[in-house]
C-alpha positions as CSV (number, residue, x, y, z in Angstrom):
1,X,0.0,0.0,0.0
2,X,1.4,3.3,-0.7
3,X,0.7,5.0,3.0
4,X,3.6,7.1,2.4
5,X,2.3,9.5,0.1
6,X,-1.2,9.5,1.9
7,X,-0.9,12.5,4.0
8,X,0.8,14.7,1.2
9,X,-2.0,13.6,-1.0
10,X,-4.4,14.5,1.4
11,X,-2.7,17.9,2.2
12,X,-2.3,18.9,-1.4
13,X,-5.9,18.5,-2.3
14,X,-7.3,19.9,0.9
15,X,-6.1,23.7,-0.1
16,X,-4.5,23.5,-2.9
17,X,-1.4,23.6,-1.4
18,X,1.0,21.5,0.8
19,X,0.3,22.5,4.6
20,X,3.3,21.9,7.1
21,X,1.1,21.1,10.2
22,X,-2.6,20.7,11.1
23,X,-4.1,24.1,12.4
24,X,-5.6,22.3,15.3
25,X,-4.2,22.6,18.7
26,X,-5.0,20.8,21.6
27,X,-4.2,22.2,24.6
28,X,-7.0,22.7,26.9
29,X,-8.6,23.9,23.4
30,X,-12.4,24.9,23.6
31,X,-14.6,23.3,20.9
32,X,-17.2,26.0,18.9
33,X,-18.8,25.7,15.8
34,X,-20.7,28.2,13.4
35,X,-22.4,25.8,11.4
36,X,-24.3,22.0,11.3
37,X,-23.7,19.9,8.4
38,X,-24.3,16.4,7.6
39,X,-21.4,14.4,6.9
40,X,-22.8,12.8,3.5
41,X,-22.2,16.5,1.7
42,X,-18.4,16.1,3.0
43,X,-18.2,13.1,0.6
44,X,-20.5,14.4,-2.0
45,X,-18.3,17.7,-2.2
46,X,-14.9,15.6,-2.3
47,X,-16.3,13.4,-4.4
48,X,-16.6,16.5,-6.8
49,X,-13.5,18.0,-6.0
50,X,-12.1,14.4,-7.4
51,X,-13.9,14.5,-10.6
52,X,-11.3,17.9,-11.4
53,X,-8.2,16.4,-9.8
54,X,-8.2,12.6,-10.5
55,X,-9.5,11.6,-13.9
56,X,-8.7,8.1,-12.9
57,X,-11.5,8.6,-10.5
58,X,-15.1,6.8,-11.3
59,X,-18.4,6.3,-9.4
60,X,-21.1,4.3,-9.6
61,X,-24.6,4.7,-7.6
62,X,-27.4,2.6,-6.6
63,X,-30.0,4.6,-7.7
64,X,-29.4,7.0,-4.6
65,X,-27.9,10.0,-6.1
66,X,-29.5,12.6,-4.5
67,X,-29.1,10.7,-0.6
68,X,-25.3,10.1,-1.4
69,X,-24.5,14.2,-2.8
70,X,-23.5,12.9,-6.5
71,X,-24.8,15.3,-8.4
72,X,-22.0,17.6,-8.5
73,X,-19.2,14.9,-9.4
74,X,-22.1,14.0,-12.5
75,X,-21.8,17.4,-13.8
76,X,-18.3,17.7,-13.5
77,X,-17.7,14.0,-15.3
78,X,-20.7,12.6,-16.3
79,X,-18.8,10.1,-18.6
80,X,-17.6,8.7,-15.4
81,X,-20.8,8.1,-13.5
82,X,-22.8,5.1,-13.9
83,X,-26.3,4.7,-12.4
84,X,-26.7,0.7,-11.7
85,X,-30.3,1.2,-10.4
86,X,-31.2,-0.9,-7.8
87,X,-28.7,-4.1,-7.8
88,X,-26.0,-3.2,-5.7
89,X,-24.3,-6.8,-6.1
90,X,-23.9,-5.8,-9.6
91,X,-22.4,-2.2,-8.8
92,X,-19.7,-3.9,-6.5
93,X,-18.4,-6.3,-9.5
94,X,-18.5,-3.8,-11.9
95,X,-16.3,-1.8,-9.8
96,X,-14.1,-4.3,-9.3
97,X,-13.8,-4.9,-12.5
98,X,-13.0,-1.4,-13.5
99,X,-9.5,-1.5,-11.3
100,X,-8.1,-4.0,-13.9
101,X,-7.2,-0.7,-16.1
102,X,-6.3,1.6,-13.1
103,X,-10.1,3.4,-12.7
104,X,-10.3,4.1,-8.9
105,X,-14.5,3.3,-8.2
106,X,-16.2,5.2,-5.5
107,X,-19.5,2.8,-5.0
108,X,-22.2,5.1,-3.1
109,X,-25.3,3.6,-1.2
110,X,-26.9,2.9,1.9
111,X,-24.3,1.5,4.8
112,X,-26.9,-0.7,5.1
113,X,-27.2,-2.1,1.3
114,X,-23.1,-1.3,1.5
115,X,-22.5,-4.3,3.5
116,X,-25.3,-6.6,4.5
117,X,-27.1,-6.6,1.0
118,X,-23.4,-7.4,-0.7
119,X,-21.1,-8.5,1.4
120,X,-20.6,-12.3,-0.8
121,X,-19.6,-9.6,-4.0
122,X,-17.2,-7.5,-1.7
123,X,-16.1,-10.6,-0.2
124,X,-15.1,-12.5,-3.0
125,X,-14.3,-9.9,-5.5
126,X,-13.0,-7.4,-4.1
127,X,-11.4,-7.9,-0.3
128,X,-10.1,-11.0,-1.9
129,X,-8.3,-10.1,-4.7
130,X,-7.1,-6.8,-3.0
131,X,-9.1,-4.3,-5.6
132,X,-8.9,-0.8,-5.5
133,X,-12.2,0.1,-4.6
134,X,-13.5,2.6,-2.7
135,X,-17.0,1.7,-0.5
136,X,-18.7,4.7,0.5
137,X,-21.6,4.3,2.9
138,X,-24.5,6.8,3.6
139,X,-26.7,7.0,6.2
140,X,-24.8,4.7,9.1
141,X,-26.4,3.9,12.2
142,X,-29.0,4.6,14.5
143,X,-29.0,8.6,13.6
144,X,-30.8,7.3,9.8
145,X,-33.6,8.1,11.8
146,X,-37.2,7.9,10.8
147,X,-36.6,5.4,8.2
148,X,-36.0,2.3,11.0
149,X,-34.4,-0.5,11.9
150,X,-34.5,-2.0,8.4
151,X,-32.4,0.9,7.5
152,X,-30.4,1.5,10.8
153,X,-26.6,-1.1,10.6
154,X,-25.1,-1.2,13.3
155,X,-22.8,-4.4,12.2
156,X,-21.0,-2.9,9.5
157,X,-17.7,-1.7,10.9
158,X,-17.7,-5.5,12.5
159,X,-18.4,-7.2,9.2
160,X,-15.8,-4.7,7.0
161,X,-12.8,-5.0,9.6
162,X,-13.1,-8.3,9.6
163,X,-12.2,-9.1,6.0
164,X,-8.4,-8.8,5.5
165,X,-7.4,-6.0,3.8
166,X,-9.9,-3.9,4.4
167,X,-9.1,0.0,5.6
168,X,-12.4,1.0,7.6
169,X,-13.2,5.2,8.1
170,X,-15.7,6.2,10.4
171,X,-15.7,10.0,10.2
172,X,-16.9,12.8,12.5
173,X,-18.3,15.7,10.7
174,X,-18.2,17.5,7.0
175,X,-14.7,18.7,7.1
176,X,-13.1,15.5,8.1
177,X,-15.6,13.4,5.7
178,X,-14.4,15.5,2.6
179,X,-10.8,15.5,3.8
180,X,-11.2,11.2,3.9
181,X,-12.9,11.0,0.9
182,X,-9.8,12.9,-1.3
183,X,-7.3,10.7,0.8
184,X,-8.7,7.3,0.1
185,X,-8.2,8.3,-3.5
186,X,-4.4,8.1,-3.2
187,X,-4.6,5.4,-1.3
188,X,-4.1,1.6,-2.7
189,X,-6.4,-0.6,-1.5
190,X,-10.3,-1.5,-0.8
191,X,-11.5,1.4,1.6
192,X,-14.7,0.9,3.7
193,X,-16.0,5.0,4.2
194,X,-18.9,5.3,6.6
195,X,-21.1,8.8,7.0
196,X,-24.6,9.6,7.6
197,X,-27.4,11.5,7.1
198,X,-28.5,13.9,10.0
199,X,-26.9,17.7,10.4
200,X,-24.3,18.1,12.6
201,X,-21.7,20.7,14.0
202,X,-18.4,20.9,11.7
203,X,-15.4,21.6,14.1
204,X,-13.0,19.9,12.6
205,X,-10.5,22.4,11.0
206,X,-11.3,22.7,7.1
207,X,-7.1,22.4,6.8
208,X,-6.7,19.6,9.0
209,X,-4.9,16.9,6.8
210,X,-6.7,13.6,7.1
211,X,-3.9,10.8,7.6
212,X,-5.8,7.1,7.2
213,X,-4.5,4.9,10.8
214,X,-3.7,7.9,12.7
215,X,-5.8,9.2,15.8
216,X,-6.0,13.2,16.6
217,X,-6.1,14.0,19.9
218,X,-8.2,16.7,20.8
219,X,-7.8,17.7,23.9
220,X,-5.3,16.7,26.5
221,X,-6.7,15.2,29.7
222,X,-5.4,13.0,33.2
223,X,-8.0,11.2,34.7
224,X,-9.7,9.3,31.9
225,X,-9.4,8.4,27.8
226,X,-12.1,8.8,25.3
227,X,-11.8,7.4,22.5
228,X,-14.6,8.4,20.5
229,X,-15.5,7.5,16.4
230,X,-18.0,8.9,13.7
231,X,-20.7,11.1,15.6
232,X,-19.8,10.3,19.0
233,X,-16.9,12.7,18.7
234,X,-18.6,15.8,19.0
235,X,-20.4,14.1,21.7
236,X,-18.1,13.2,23.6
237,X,-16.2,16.5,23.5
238,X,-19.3,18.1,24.9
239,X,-19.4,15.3,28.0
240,X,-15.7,16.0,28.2
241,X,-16.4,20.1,28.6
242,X,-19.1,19.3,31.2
243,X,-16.9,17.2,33.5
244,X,-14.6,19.0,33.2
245,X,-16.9,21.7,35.6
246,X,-17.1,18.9,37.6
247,X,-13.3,18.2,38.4
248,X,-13.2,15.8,35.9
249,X,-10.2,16.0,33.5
250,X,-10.9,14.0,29.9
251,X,-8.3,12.9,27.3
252,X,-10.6,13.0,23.8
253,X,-9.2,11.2,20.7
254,X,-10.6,11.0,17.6
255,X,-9.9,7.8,16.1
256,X,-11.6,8.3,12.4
257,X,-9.6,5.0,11.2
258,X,-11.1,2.0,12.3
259,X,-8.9,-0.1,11.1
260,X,-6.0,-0.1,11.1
261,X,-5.9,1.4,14.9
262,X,-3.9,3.4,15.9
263,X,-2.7,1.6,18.7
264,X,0.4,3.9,19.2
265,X,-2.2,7.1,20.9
266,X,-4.3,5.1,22.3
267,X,-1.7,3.4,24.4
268,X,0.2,6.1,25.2
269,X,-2.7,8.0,26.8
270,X,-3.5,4.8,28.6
271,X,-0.5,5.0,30.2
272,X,-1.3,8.2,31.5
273,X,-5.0,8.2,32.7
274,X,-5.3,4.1,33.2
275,X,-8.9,3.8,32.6
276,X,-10.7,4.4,29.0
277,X,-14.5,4.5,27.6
278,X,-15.2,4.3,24.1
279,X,-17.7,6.2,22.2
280,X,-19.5,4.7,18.9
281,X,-22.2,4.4,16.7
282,X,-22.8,0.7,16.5
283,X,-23.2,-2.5,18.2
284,X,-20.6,-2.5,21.4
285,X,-20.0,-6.3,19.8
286,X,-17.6,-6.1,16.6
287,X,-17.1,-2.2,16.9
288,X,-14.4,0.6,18.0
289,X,-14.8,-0.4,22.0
290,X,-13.8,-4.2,20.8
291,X,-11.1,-3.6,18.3
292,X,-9.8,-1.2,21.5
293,X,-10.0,-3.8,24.1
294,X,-8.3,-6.7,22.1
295,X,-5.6,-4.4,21.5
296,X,-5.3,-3.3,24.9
297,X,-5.8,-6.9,26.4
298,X,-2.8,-7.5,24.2
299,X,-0.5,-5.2,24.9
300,X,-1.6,-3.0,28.2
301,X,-4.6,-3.9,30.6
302,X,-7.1,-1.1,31.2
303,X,-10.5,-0.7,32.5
304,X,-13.0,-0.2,30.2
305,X,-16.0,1.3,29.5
306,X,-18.3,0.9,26.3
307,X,-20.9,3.9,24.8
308,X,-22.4,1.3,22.1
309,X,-26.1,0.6,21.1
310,X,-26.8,-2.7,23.5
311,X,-26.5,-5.3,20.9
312,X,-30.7,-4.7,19.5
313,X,-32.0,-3.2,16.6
314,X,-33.2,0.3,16.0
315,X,-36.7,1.7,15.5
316,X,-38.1,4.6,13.5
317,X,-37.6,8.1,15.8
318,X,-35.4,11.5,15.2
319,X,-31.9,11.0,15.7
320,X,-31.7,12.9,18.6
321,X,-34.1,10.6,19.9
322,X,-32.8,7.1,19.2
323,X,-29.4,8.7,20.1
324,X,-30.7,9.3,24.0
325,X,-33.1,6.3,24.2
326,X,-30.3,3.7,23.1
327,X,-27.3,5.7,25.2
328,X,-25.0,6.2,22.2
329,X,-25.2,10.9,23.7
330,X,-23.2,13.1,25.5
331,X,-25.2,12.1,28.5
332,X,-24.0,8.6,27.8
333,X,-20.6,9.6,27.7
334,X,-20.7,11.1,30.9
335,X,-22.0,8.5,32.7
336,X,-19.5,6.0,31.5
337,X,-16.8,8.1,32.6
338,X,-18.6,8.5,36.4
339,X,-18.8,4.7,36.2
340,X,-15.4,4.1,35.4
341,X,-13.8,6.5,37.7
342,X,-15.8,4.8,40.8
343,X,-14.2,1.5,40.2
């Protein structure tokens, strides 16, 4: 895989220019945002920052355009988008297919019909034989929303990390989504990209390179780690800010790449708080809080904590919603960390 020229790829088409270090800082930094956005535009407007930059760059749709932001990219290149319709078996052999003569496919769906419905094709043809395709899910987890448990995968990260190969992204908000969705393109290898649907706060700096396998840590902290993924980030950086008026001082790291972990920041903020929770959207089986516990059962004992949906299915409500009824909030957060901390 060429991880060596990921950062710099990612840097380069970020701003136009190569950036020498991320804006972010992390000292004792205070989180703010101006505006809400879902994370599905960050891909749809990377996607279409591709179709200028990369014209080895191709996606294919299963009849979801408008859900998965792929109209600008069909504007820009229309002779490299192909609507499948509804057979999304078919759209992930075609893509794999179209990496025999150096295309890099961006498949865009459902997480849901991005896994589950197809995971035999992605299996077989394209985990497999190590194709370079890119699988770009919409509308993860339990924040889908109205549309129900039929809708709502919480099993996906398990079933993608699982298959050898496989990168899996989890990110947290617009600017990081775009940022992943322009790296993956330089990257060799079958990508798993997961994002959803609902609006939320973009905090992430807009020139914050995206490295794929490497943890940010966003604020510094000595009592407890969080290691938080996809739209339990912000979350838990607002249970971090409300302990912390309590006495209660949080270490928050973003870990956008699933796999591989990033086992290096992780660890060494282990060794500094000795107790961690872990923040996801998906079943606590197969997810963030397990890849995070093997790891550390491995390498460095900790106590640990788990902010996962309870191993059930969804239901049809708001986000906001399912998000408090099934504990995957800030509130939930918090009260992990409480727990931990009186053991």
């Amino acid at each position: 895989r060429k991880k060596s020229s990921v950062q710099a790829g990612a840097q380069r088409r970020i701003s136009n220019k190569v950036l020498t270090k991320p804006t972010l800082k992390v000292k004792k930094m205070k989180y703010t945002y101006t505006e809400k956005k879902d994370t599905r535009s960050g891909f749809g407007a990377g996607l279409a920052e591709l179709a200028d930059t990369n014209p080895n760059v191709v996606a294919l749709c299963a009849d979801l355009i408008g859900s998965l932001k792929m109209e600008k990219f069909i504007e820009k290149a229309p002779e490299r988008f192909f609507q499948i319709g509804i057979a999304e078996a078919n759209m992930m052999g075609i893509a794999a297919g179209l990496t025999i003569n150096g295309k890099i496919p961006f498949t865009g769906t459902f997480a849901n019909f991005s896994t589950s419905r197809v995971y035999d094709q992605i299996r077989q043809s394209i985990a497999y034989s190590n194709k370079n395709v890119k699988i770009c899910a919409s509308h993860a987890g339990l924040t889908l929303g109205e549309d129900g448990a039929t809708h709502q995968v919480l099993e996906d990260i398990g079933m993608m990390k699982m298959l050898p190969g496989m990168t899996v992204i989890n990110t947290c908000d617009y600017n990081q989504t775009k940022a992943a969705t322009l790296a993956i393109a330089d990257f060799e290898g079958p990508v798993y990209l997961r994002f959803g649907r609902p609006v939320v706060p973009v905090f992430i700096p807009e020139d914050m390179p995206f490295e794929i396998g490497k943890g940010i840590l966003l604020q510094e902290g000595t009592d407890v780690t969080i290691v938080a993924t996809g739209h339990l980030v912000w979350e838990s950086l607002v249970a971090a800010d409300e302990l912390e008026k309590e006495g209660i001082s949080c270490e928050v790291i973003n870990i956008h790449t699933i796999k591989p972990l990033d086992e290096e920041i992780i660890l060494k903020s282990v060794e500094k708080t000795g107790k961690i929770v872990t923040a996801e959207e998906h079943n606590y089986l197969g997810g963030l809080g397990e890849s995070v516990a093997g790891m550390l059962a491995r390498k460095r004992p900790t106590k640990q904590e788990f902010v996962a949906v309870n191993d059930t299915f969804g239901e049809s409500a708001t986000p906001a919603e399912l998000m408090k009824k099934y504990k995957i909030d800030s509130t939930a957060v918090k009260e992990a960390v409480k727990r931990i901390l009186e053991k």
